[in-house]
C-alpha positions as CSV (number, residue, x, y, z in Angstrom):
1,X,-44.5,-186.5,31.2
2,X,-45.1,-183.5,28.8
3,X,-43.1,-184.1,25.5
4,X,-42.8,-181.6,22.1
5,X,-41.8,-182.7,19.2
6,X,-40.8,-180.2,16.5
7,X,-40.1,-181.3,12.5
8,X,-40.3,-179.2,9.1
9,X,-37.2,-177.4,9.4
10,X,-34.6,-176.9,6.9
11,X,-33.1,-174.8,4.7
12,X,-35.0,-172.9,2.0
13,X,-34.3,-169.8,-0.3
14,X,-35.1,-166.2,0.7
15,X,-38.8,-166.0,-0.7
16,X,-39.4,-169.4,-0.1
17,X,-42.0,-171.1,2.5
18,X,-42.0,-173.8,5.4
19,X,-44.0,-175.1,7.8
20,X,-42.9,-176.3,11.4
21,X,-45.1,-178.6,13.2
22,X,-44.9,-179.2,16.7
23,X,-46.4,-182.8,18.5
24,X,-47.4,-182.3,21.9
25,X,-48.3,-184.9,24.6
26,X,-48.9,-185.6,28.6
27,X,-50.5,-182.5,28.8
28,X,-54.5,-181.5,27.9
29,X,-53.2,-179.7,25.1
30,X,-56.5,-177.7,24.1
31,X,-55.9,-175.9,28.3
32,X,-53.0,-174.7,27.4
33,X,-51.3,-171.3,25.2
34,X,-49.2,-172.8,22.6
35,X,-45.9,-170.5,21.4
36,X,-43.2,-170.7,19.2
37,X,-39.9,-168.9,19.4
38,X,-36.6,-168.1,17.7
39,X,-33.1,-167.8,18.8
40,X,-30.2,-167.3,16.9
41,X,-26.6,-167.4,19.1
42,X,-25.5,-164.7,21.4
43,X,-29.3,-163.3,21.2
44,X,-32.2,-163.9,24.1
45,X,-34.9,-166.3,22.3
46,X,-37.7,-164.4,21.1
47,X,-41.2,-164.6,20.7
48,X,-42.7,-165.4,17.3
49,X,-46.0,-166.2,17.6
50,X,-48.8,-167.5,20.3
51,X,-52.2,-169.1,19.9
52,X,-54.3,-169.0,23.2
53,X,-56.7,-172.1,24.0
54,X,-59.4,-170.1,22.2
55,X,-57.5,-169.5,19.5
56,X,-56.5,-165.6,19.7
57,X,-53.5,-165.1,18.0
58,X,-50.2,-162.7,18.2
59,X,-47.4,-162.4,16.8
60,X,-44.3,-160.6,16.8
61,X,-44.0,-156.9,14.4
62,X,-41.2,-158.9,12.3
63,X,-43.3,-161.6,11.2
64,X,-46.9,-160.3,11.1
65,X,-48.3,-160.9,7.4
66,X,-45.9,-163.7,6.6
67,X,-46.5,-166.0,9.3
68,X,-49.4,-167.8,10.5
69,X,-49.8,-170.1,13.9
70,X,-52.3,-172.7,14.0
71,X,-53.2,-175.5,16.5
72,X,-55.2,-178.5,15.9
73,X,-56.8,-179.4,19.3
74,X,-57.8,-183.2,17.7
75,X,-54.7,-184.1,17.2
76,X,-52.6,-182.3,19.5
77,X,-50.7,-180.2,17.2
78,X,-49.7,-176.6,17.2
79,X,-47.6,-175.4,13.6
80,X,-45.9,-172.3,12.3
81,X,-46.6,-172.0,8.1
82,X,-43.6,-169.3,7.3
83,X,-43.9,-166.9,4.0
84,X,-41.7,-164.6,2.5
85,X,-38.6,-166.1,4.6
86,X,-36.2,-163.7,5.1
87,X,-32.2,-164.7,5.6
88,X,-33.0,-162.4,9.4
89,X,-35.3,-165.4,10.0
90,X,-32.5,-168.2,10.2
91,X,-32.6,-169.4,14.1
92,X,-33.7,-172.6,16.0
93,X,-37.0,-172.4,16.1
94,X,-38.8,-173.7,19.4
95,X,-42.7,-174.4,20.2
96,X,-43.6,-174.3,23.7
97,X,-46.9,-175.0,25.9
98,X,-48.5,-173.3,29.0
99,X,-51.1,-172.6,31.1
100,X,-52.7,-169.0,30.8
101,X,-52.0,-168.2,34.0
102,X,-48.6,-170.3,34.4
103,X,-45.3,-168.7,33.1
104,X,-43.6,-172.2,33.3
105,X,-43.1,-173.0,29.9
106,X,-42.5,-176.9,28.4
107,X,-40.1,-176.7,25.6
108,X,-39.1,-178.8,22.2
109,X,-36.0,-179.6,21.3
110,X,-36.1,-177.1,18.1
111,X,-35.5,-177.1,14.6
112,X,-33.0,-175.1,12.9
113,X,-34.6,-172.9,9.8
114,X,-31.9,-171.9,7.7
115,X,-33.0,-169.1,5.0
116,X,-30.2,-168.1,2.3
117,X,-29.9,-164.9,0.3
């Protein structure tokens, strides 16, 4: 059974920093592409970042320079450190796992990040 497990939301000040983590299990984690998105209500979600299995990164126009993915095969972990929050970034935040050549994603259950002006 694949589980995610998101934390580190919260509400923070424009300017301000967080970090969302993201716990993932059942799966062999270091096979697979690692994402997180963002949705805000009435909107599609939308891509933030991803981190392949080798570690290539992308990331979305409207957060390059400010945010950074990371995964930590060891311990099963993929996390989002956010700089320079912007109140545009408030949303539920979601990390999600697949395989390269798979477009079924396994979700979390999100966090809600919460930036005031």
């Amino acid at each position: 059974q694949v589980q995610l497990v998101e934390s580190g939301g919260g509400l923070v000040q424009a300017g301000g920093s967080l970090k969302l983590s993201c716990a993932v299990s059942g799966i062999i984690f270091r096979a697979y592409v690692a994402v997180w998105y963002r949705q805000v209500p009435g909107k599609q979600r939308e891509l933030v970042a991803s981190i392949t299995a080798s570690s290539g990164t992308d990331y979305a126009e409207s957060v390059k320079g400010r945010f950074t993915i990371s995964r930590d095969n060891a311990k099963n972990t993929v996390s989002l450190q956010m700089n320079s929050l912007k109140p545009e970034d408030t949303a539920v935040y979601y990390c999600g796992v697949r395989r390269s050549f798979d477009t079924t994603v396994y979700w979390g259950q999100g966090t809600q990040v919460t930036v005031s002006s």
